[in-house]
C-alpha positions as CSV (number, residue, x, y, z in Angstrom):
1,X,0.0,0.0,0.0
2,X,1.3,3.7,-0.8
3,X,1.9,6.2,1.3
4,X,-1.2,8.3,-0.5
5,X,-3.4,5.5,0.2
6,X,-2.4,4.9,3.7
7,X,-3.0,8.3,4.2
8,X,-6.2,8.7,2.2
9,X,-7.7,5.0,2.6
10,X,-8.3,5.4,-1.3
11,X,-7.3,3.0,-3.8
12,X,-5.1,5.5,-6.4
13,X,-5.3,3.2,-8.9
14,X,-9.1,3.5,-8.9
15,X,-11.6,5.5,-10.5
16,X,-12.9,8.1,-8.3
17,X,-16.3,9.2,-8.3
18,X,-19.6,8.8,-6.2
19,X,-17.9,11.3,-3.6
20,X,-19.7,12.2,-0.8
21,X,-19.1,14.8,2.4
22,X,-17.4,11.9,4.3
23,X,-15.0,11.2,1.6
24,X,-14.2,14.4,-0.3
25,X,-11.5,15.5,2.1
26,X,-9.1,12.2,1.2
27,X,-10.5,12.5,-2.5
28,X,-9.4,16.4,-2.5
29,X,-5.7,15.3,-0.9
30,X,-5.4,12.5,-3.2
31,X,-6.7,14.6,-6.5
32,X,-4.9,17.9,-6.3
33,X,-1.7,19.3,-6.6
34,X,0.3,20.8,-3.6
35,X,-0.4,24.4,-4.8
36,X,-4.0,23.7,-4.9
37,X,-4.2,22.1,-1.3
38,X,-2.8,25.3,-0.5
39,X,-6.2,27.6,-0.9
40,X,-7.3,25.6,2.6
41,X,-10.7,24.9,0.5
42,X,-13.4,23.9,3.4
43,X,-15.8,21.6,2.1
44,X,-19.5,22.5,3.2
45,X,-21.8,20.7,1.5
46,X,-21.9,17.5,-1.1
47,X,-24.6,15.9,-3.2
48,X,-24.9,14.6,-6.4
49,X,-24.2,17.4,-9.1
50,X,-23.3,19.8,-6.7
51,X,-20.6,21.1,-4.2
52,X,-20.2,23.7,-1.8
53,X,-17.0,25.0,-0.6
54,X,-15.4,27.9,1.6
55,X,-12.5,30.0,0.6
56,X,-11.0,32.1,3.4
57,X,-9.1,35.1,2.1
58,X,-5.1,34.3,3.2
59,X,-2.6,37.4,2.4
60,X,-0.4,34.5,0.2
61,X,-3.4,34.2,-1.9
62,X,-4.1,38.1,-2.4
63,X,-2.4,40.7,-5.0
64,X,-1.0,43.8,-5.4
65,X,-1.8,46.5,-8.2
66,X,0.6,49.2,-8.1
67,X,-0.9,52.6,-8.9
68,X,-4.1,50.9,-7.2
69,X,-4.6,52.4,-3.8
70,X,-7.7,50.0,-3.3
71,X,-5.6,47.2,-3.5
72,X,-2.6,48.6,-2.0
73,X,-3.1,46.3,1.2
74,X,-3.1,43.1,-0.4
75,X,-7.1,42.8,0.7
76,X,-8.5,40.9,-2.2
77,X,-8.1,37.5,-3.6
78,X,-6.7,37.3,-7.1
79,X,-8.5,36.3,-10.1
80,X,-5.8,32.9,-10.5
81,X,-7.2,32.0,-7.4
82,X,-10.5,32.4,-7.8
83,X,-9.7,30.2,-11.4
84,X,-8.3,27.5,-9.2
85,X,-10.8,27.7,-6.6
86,X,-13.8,27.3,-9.6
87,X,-12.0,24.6,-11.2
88,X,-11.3,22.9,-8.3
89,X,-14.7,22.9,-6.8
90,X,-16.5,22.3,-9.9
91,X,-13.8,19.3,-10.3
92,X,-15.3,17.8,-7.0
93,X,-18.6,18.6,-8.5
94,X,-18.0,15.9,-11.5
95,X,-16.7,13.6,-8.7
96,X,-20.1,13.0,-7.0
97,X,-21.5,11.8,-10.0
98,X,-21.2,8.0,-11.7
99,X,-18.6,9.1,-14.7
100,X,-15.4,9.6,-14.2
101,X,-13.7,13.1,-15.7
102,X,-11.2,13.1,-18.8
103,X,-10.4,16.5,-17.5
104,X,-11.4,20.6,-18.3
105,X,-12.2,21.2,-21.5
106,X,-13.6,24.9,-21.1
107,X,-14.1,27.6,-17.9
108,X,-15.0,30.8,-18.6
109,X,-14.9,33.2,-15.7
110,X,-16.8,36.7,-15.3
111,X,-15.2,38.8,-12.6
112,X,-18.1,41.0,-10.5
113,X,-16.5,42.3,-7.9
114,X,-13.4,42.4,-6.1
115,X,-12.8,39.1,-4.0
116,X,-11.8,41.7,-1.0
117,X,-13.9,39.7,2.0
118,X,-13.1,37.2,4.8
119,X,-14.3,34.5,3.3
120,X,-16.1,33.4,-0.1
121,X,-18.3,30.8,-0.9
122,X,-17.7,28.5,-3.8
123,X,-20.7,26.5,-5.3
124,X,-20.4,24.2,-8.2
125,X,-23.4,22.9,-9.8
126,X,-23.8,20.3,-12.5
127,X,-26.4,21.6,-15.4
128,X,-26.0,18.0,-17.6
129,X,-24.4,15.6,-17.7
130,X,-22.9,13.5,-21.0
131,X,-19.7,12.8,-22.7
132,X,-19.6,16.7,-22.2
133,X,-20.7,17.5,-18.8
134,X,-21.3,21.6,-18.5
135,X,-22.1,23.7,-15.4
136,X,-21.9,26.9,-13.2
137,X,-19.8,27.8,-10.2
138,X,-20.8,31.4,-8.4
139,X,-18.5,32.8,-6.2
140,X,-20.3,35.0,-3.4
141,X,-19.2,36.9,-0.5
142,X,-20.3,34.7,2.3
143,X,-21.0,38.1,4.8
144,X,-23.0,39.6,2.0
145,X,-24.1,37.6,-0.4
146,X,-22.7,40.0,-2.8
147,X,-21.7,38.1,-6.4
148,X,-17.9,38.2,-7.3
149,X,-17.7,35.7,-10.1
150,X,-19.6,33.7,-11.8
151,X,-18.0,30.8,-14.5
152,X,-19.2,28.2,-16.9
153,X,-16.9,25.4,-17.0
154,X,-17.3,21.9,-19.6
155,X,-15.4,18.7,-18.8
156,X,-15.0,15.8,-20.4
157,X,-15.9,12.1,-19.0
158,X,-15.9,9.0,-19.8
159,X,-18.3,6.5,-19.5
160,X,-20.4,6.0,-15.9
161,X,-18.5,3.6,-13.8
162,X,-20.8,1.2,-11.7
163,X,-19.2,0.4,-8.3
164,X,-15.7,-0.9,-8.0
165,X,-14.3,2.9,-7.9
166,X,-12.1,4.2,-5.5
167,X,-14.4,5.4,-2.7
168,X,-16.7,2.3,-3.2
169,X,-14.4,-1.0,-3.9
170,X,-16.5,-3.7,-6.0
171,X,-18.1,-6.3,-3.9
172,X,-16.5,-9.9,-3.1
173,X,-17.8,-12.9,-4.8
174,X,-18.7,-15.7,-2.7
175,X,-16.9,-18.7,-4.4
């Protein structure tokens, strides 16, 4: 057994889908990059088709205009970040389902308003699903509610997988 799956108790060599809340924490350690593990994402809620996440503003993760005075102290989130955050939550998103992601094909992201709060909530939500799976992530303050991006993303999958994935190992035969 690896090191990732002692840690995770998920088969790597596995397809992963059917997440749930109880399992997306080891999926999100397994899945992502050490960069990405980095924006601290809290995972909220999780059902099929849809996740919600929290983003807490870190000064690492905010930027610096010059000539900007209203970003002079570092107080918003960047727009990479909030590109991570979306595909990374709308990742997750794909992984509750039954099909199993080929990977981004699209995102298109529409900055609001400045990402300049506490903390931001990040929901993904599944519109359909096919060989090319499309859907919305909105990015809100949490305080206010206030909008600050909203994205379409399209992945692409491959076929549903029926048990034997790596949150839900196939059942043993009897002999």
């Amino acid at each position: 057994m690896s090191e990732v799956e002692a840690r995770t108790g998920i088969d790597k060599d596995r397809p992963v889908h059917n997440v749930t809340i109880d399992t997306i924490q080891a999926v999100s350690d397994l899945m992502f990059a050490p960069w990405v593990q980095e924006l601290k994402l809290e995972w909220l809620e999780v059902e099929t088709g849809r996740v919600l996440a929290r983003l807490r503003r870190q000064p690492k993760l905010c930027h610096f205009s010059p000539g900007r005075p209203d970003f002079a102290d570092r107080s918003s989130m960047s727009g990479q970040v909030l590109m991570a955050a979306v595909d990374t939550v709308f990742s997750m998103a794909i992984a509750t389902g039954e099909s199993v992601s080929k990977g981004t094909i699209s995102q298109n992201n529409n900055f609001i308003s400045a990402a300049n709060t506490a903390s931001l909530l990040v929901e993904a939500q599944i519109q359909k699903w096919g060989r090319v799976t499309l859907g919305e992530t909105r990015i809100t303050d949490e305080e206010s509610g206030r909008l600050v991006c909203h994205a379409t993303s399209t992945f692409s999958m491959n076929p549903p997988q029926r048990g034997g994935g790596a949150m839900n190992p196939p059942e043993k035969k009897s002999a």
